[in-house]
Backbone as a chain_set.jsonl record, in Angstrom:
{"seq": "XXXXXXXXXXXXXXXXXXXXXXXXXXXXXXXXXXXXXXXXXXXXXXXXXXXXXXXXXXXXXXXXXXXXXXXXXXXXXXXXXXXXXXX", "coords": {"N": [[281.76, 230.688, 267.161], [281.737, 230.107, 263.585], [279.137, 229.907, 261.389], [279.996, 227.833, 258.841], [281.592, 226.387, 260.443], [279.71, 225.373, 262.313], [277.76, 223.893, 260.597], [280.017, 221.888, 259.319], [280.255, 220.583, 261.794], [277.858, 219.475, 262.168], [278.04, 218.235, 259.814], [279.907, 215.92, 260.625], [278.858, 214.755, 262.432], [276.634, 213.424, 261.531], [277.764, 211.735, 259.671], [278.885, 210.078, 261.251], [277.098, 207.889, 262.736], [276.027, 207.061, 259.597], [278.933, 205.517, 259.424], [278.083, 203.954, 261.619], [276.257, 202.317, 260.169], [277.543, 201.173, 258.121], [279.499, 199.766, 259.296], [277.635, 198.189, 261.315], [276.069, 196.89, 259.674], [272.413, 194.984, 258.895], [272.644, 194.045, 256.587], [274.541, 193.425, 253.289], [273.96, 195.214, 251.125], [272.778, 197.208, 252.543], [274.949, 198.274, 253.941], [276.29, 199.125, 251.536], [274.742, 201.233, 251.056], [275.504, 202.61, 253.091], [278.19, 203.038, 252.849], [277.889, 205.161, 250.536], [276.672, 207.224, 251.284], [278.453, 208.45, 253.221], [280.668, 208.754, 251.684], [279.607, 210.898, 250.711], [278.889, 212.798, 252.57], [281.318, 213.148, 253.63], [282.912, 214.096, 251.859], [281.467, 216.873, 251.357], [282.142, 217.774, 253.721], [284.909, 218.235, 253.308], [285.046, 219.989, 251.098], [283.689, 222.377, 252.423], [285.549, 222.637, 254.447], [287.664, 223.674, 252.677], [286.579, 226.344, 252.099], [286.327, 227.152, 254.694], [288.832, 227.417, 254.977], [290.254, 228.346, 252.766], [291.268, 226.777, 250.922], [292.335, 225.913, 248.081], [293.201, 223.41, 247.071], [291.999, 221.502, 248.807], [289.417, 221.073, 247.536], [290.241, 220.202, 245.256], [291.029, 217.759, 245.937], [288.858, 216.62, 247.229], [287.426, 216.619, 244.964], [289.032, 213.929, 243.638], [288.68, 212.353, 245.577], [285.789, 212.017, 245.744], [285.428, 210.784, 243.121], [286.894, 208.345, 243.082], [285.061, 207.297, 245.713], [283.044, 207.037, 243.766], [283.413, 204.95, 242.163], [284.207, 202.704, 243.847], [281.284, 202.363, 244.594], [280.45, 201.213, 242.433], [282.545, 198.754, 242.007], [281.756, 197.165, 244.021], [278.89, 196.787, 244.198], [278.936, 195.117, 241.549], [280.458, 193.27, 242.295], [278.034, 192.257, 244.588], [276.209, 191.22, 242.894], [277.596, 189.19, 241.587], [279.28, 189.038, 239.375], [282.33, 189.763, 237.711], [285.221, 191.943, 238.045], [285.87, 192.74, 235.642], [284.029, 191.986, 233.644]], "CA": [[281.767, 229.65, 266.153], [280.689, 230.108, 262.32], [277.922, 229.439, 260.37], [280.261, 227.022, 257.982], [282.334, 225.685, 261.808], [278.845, 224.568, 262.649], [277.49, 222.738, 259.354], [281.032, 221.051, 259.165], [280.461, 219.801, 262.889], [276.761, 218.713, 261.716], [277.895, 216.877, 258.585], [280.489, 214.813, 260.797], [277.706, 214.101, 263.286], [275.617, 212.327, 260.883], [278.787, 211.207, 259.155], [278.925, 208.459, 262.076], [275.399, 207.664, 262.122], [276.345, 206.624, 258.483], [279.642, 204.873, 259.442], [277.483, 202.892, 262.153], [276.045, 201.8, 258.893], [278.589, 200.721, 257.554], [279.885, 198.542, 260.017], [277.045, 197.084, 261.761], [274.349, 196.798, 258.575], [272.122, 194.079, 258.342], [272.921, 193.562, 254.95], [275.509, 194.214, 252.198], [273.053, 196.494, 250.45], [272.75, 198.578, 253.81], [276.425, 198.727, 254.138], [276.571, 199.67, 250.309], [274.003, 203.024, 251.047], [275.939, 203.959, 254.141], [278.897, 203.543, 252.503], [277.796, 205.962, 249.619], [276.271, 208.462, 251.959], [279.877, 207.993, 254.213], [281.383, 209.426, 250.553], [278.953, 212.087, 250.221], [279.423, 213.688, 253.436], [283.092, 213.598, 253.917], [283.003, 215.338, 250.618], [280.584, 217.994, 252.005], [283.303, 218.343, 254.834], [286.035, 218.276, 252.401], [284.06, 221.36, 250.574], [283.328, 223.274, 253.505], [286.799, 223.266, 254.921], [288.037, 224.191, 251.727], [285.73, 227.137, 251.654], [286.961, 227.889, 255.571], [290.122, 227.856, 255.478], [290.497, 229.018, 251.613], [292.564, 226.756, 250.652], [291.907, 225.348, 246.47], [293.78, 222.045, 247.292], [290.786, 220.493, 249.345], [288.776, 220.802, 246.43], [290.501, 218.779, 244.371], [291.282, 216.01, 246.916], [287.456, 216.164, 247.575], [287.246, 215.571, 243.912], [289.429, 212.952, 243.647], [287.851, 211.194, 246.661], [284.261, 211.37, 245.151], [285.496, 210.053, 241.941], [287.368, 207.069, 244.327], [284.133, 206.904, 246.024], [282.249, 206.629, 243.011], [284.346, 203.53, 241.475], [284.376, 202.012, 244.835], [280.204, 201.788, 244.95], [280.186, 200.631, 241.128], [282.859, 197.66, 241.785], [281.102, 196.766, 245.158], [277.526, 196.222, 243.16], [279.121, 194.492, 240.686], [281.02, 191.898, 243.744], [277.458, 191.687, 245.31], [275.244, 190.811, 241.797], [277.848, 188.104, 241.361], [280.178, 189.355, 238.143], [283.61, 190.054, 238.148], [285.506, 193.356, 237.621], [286.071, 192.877, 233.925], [282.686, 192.196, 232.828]], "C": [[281.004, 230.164, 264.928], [279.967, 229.323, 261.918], [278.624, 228.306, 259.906], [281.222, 225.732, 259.408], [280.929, 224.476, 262.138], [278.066, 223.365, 261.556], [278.524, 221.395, 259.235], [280.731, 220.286, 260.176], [279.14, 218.775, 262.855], [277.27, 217.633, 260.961], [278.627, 215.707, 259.227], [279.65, 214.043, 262.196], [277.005, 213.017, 262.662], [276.685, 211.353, 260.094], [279.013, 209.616, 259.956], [277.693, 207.542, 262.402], [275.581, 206.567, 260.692], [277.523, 205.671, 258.745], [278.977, 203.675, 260.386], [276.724, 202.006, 261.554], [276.4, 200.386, 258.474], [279.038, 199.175, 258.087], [279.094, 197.431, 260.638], [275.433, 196.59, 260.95], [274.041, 195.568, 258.743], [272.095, 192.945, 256.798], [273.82, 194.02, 254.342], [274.71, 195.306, 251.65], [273.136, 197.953, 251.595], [273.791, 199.157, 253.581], [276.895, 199.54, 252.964], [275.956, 201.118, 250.456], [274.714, 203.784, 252.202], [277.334, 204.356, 253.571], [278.981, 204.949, 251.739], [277.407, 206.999, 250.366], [277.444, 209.041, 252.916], [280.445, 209.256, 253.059], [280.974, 210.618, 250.603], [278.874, 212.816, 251.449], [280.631, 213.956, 253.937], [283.374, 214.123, 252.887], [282.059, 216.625, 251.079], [281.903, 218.511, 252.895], [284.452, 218.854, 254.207], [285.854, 219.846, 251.776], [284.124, 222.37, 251.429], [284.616, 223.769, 254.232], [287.746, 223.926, 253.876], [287.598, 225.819, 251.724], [285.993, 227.957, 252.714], [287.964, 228.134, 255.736], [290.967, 228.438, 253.612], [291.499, 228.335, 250.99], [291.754, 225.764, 249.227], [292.195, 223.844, 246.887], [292.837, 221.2, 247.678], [289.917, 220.157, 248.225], [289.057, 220.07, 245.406], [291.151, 217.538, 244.794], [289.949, 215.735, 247.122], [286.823, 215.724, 245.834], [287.578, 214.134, 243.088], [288.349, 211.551, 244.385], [286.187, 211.068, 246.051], [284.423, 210.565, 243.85], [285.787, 208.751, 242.999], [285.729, 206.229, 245.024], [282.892, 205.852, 245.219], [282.024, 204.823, 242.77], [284.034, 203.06, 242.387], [282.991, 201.326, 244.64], [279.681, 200.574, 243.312], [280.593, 199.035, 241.317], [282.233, 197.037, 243.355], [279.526, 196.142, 244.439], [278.247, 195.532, 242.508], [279.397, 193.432, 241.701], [279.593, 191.293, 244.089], [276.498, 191.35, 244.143], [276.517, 189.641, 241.682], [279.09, 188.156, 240.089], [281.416, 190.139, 238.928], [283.693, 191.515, 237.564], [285.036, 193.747, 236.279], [284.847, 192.474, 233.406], [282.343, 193.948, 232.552]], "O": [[279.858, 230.598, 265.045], [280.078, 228.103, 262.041], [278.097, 227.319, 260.42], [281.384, 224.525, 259.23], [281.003, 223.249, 262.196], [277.904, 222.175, 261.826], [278.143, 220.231, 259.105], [280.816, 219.095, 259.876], [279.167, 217.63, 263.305], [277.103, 216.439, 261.212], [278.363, 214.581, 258.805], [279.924, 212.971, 262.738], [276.814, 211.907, 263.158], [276.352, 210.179, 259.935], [279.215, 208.496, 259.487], [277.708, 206.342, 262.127], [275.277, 205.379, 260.796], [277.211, 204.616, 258.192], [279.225, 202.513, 260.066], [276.421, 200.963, 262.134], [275.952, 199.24, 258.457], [278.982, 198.04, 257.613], [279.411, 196.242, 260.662], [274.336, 196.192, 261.34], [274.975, 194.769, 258.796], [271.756, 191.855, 256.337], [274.149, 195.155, 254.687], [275.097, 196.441, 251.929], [273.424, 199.143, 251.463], [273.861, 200.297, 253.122], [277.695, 200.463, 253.115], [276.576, 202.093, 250.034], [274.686, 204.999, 252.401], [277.765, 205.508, 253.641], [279.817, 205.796, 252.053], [277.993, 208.008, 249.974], [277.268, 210.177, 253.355], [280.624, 210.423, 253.407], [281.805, 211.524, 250.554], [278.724, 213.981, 251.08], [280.908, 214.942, 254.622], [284.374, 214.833, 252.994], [282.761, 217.589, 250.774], [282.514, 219.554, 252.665], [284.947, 219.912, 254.597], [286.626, 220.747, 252.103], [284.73, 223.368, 251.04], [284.808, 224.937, 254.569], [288.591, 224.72, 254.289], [288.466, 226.563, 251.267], [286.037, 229.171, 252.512], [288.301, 228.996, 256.548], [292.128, 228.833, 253.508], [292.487, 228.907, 250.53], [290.766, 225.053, 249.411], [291.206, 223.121, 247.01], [292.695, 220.153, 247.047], [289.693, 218.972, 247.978], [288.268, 219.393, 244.746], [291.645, 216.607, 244.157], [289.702, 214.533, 247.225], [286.034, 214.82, 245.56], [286.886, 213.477, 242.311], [287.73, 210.545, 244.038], [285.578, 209.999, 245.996], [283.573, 209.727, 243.549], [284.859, 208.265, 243.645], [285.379, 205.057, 244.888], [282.258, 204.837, 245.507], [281.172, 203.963, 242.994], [282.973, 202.55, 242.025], [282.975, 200.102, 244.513], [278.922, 199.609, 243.221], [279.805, 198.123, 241.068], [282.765, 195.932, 243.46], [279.34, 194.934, 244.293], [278.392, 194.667, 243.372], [278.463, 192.668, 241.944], [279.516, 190.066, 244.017], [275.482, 191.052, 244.77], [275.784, 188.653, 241.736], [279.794, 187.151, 239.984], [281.54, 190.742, 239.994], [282.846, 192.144, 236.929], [284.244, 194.599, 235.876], [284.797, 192.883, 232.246], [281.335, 194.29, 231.932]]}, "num_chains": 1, "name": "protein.A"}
């Protein structure tokens, strides 16, 4: 197994850790940081397999998806302060 086999198998270790988050948070706020940390390691993975298996394409689906991600945590805060999209 490689060096980058084993990091990848780390990041989706903690990756659920973070999705257990997600689903069973005490709070919206919780659910909002695991989500964002959810983003930021399936982009790590996204990266890393890119990087093992050489292929350019991951990299810009892993950029896509962090942009996606991004937007997602922006209109989520906005839902839980109380204002609509369009403000």
């Amino acid at each position: 197994m490689s060096f980058l086999t084993f990091i990848t198998f780390t990041l989706l270790l903690i990756s659920l850790g973070s999705l257990y988050r997600v689903i069973f948070g005490p709070t919206p706020h919780d659910r909002l940081v695991g989500l964002n940390l959810l983003v930021a390691l399936v982009t790590g993975v996204m990266v890393l397999l890119a990087v093992l298996y050489k292929r350019d394409i991951y990299l810009d689906v892993a950029l896509v998806y962090t942009m996606l991600g991004f937007i997602s945590v922006i209109a989520v805060t906005k839902h839980l302060k109380g204002k609509g999209l369009s403000e």
